[in-house]
MARLOKE-303652 format. One record per residue (C-alpha): x, y, z. Coordinates in steps of 0.02 Angstrom, whole numbers, plus 32768, in hexadecimal, padded with zeros to 4 digits. Layout:
# residues N
+------+------+------+
:   px :   py :   pz :
+------+------+------+
:    X :    Y :    Z :
...
+------+------+------+
***
This chain:
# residues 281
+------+------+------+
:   px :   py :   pz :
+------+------+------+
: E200 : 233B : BBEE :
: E2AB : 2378 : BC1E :
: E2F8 : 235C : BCDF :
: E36A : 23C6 : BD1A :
: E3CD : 2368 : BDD7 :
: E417 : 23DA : BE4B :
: E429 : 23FB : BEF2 :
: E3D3 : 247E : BF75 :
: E468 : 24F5 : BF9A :
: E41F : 2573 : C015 :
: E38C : 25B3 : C067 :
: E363 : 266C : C083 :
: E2C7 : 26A3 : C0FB :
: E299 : 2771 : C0FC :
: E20E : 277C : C19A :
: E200 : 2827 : C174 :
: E1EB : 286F : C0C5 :
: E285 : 28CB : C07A :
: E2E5 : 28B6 : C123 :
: E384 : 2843 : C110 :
: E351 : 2796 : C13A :
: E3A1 : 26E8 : C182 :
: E3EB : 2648 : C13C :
: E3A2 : 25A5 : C176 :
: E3E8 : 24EF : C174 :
: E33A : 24BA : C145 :
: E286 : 24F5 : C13C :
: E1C8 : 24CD : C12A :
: E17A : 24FF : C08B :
: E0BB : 2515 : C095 :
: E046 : 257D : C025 :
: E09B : 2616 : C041 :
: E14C : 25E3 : C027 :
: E1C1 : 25BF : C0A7 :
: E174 : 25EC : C15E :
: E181 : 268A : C1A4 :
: E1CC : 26D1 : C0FB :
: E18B : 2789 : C0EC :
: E10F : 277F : C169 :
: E106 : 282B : C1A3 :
: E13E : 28C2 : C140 :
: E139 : 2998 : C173 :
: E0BB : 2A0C : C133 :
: E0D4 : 2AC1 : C103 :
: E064 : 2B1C : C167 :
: E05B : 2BBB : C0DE :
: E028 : 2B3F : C052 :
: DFED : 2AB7 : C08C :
: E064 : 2A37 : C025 :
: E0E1 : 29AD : C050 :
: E190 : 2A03 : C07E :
: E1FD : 29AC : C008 :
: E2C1 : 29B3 : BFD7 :
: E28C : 29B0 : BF21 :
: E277 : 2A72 : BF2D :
: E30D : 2A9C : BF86 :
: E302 : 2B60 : BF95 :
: E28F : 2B40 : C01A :
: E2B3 : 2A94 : C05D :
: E361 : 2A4E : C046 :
: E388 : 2A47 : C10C :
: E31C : 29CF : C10C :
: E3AE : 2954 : C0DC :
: E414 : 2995 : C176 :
: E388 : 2926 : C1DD :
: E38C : 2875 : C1F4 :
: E2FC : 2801 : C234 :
: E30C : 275D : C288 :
: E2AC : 26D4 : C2CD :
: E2D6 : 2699 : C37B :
: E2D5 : 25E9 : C3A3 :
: E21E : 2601 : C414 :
: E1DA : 2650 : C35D :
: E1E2 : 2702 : C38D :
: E230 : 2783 : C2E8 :
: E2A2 : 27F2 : C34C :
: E2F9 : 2882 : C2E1 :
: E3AA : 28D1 : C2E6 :
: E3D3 : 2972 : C2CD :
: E47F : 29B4 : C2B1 :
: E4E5 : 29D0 : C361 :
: E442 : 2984 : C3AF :
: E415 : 28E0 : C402 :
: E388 : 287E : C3B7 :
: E2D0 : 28BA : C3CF :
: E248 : 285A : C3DF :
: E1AA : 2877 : C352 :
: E131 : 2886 : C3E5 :
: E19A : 2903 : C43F :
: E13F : 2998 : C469 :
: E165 : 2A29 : C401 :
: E1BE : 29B3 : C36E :
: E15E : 2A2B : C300 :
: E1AB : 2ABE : C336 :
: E24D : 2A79 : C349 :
: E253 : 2A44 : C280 :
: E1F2 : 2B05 : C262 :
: E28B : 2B52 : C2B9 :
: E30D : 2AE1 : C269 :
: E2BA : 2B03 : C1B2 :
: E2A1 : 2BAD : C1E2 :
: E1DA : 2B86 : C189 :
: E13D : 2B58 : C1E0 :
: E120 : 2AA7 : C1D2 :
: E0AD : 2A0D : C241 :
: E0D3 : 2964 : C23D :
: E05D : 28FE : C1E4 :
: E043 : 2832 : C1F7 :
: DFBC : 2839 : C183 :
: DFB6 : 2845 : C0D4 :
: DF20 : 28A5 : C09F :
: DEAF : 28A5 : BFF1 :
: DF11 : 2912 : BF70 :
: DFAF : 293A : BFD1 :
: E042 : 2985 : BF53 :
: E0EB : 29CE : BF69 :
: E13B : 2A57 : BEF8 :
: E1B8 : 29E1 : BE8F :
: E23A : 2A53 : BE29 :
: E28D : 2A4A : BD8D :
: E328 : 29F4 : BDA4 :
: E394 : 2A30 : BD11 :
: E35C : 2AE4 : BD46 :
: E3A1 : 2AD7 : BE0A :
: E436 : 2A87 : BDA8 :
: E443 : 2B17 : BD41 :
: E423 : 2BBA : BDD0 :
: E445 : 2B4C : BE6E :
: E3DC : 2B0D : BEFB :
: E3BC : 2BC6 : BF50 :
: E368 : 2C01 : BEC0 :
: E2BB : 2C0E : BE8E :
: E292 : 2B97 : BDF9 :
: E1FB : 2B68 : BDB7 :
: E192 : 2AE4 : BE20 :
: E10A : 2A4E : BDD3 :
: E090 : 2A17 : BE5C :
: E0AB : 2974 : BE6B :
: E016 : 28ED : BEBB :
: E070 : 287B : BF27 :
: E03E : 27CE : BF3C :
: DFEE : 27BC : BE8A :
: E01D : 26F1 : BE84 :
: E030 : 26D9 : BF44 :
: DF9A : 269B : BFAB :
: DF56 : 2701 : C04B :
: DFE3 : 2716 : C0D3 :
: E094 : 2767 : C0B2 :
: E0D2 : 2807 : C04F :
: E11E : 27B5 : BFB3 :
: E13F : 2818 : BF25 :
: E0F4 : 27A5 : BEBF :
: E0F3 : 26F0 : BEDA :
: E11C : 26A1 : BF85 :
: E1CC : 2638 : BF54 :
: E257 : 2699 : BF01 :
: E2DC : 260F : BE9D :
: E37C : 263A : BE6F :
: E408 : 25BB : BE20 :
: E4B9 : 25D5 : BE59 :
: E4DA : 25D1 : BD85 :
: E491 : 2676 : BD72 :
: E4D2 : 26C6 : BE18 :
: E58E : 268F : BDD9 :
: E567 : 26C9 : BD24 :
: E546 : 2778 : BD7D :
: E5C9 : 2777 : BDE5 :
: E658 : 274B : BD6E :
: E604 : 27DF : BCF1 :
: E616 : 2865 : BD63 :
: E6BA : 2817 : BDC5 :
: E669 : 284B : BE78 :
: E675 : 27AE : BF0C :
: E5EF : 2822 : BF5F :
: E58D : 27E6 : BEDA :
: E538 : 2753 : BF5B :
: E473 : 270C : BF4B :
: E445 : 2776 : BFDF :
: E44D : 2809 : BF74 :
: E3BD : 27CB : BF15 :
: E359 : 277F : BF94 :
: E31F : 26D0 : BF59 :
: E2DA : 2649 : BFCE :
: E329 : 25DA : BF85 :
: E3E8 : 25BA : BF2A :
: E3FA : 2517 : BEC7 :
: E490 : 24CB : BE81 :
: E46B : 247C : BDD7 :
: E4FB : 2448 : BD7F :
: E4C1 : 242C : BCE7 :
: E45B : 24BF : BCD0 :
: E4A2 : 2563 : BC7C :
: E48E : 2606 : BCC2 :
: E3D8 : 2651 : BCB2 :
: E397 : 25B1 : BC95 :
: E310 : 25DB : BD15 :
: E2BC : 2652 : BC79 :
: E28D : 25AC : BC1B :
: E24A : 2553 : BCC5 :
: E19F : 259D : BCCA :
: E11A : 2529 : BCDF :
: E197 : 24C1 : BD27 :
: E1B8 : 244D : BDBF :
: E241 : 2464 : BE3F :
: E241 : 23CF : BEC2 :
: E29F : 23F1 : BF55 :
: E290 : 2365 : BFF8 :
: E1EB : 2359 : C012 :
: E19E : 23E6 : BFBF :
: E166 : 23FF : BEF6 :
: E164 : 24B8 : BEB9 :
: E109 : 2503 : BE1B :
: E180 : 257F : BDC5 :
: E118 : 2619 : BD90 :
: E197 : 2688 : BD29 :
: E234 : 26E1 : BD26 :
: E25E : 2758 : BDB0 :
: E265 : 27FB : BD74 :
: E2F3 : 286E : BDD6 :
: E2EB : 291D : BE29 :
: E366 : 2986 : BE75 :
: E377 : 2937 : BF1E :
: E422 : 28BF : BECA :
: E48F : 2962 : BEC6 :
: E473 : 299E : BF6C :
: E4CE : 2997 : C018 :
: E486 : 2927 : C080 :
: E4BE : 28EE : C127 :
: E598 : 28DF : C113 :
: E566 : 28C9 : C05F :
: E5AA : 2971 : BFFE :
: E552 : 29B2 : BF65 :
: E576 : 2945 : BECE :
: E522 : 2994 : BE2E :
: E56A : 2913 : BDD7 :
: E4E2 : 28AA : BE1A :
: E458 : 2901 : BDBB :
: E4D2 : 292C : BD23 :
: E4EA : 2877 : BCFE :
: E444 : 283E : BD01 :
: E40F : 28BF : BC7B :
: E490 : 28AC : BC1D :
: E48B : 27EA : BC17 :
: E3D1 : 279C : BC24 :
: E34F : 2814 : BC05 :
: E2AE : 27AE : BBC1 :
: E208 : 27D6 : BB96 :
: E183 : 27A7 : BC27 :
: E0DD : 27D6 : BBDC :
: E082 : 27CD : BC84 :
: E0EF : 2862 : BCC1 :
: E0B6 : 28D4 : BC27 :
: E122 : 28FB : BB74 :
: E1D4 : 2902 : BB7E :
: E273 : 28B8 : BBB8 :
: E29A : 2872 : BC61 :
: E320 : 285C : BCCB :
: E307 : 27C8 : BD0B :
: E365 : 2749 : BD96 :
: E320 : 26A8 : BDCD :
: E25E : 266F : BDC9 :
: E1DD : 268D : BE2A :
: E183 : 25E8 : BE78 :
: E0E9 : 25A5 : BEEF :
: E0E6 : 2513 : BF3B :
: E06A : 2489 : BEF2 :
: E09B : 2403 : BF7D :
: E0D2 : 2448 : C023 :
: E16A : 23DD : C085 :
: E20C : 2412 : C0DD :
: E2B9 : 2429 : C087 :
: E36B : 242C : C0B1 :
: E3FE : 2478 : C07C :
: E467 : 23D6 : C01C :
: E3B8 : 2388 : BFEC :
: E3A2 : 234E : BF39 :
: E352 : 23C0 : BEAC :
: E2EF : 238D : BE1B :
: E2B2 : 2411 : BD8A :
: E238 : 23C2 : BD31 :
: E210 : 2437 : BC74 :
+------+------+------+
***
């Protein structure tokens, strides 16, 4: 058994899926991650999928909007050159439709099956985010219990290691976490960058809670977008391939890019930014 001690460096909450999200000074982890995380996401009305940044020709404005959570509990949005709108407002769906300039509904529930179109990221890297590229359905939610519009599992982990060793590659300060959406950033000293790829199977404690690492996270092309003041940074994508790409036979044949791991908690608790970290391998 090998222990790994850190510390929890930040905390990242996204109430609606592939909009930008907020940073918290602490948070409740429960079955489904941290609360509120992903809890409501937009569906294309055409298709019938999850509108997702990770096929940018058709949704990269999404990362223009940012979702909050009031201090009563209420998600409010912000659009650009607007004030915040309320989730419950009436005609939020048309509002996002005419912003996106696409059909979509608000959805709080996650049903049976639901999938987004994920693309290939070295081929938007290669003909740009306008373009058409090809496009994997992807099942969302495969290690994630009922309740919230994860890609995959409900707690995304990211080491501030690996986000430096990206960051000094491609020489970009816009390189931040934010870009790559974790839940969680932890500061482990003594851990190398991309040490998260030998974690799985793992346990992170953080305050009170215990989480089950599942796998690496594998990356899209959401890193090397604009989003919010954040310019486009292809470097962010470039870097990861280029660095750690691993083999995650659960995904299918082939060679990832991966950044971070992919978690669920196995004893739910609160944590704070500054509490203690254990990684137990």
């Amino acid at each position: 058994m090998t222990m790994i001690s850190g510390r929890l460096d930040a905390i990242w909450r996204y109430p609606v899926k592939s909009l930008l999200g907020e940073r918290l000074g602490g948070a409740e982890l429960g079955p489904t991650g941290v609360e509120g995380d992903r809890s409501y996401a937009l569906i294309d009305v055409e298709t019938g999928k999850v509108a997702s940044a990770k096929r940018p020709q058709l949704w990269r404005r999404l990362l223009e909007i940012s979702a909050e959570t009031a201090p009563d509990g209420e998600v409010r949005v912000r659009f650009p050159a607007r004030n915040p709108e309320p989730l419950s407002a009436a005609g939020i769906d048309q509002l996002f439709s005419t912003f996106l300039g696409r059909k979509v509904w608000l959805s709080a529930l996650r049903r049976s099956g639901e999938s987004l179109d994920r693309s290939v990221p070295e081929e938007v890297l290669a003909v740009g985010e306008g373009a058409a590229v090809e496009m994997t359905d992807l099942p969302i939610a495969q290690a994630a219990p009922d309740g919230g519009f994860f890609d995959y599992a409900p707690i995304h982990v990211l080491t501030r290691a690996s986000l430096d060793r990206i960051r000094a590659a491609c020489g970009d300060d816009a390189v931040v976490a934010e870009r790559y959406r974790p839940n969680l950033v932890i500061d482990c000293p003594d851990a190398p960058p991309f040490a998260e790829n030998g974690w799985t199977g793992g346990e992170i404690r953080i305050g009170g809670a215990t989480l089950k690492v599942i796998c690496p996270t594998p990356r899209c092309s959401v890193p090397m977008l604009a989003q919010g003041a954040l310019g486009k940074a292809p470097g962010a994508l470039t870097a990861v391939l280029e660095l750690n790409r691993i083999e995650l036979p659960d995904f299918g044949p082939g060679l990832y890019p991966c950044l971070g791991a992919f978690a669920a908690p196995a004893a739910a608790g609160e944590v704070r930014v500054g509490d203690p970290v254990s990684v137990v391998i």
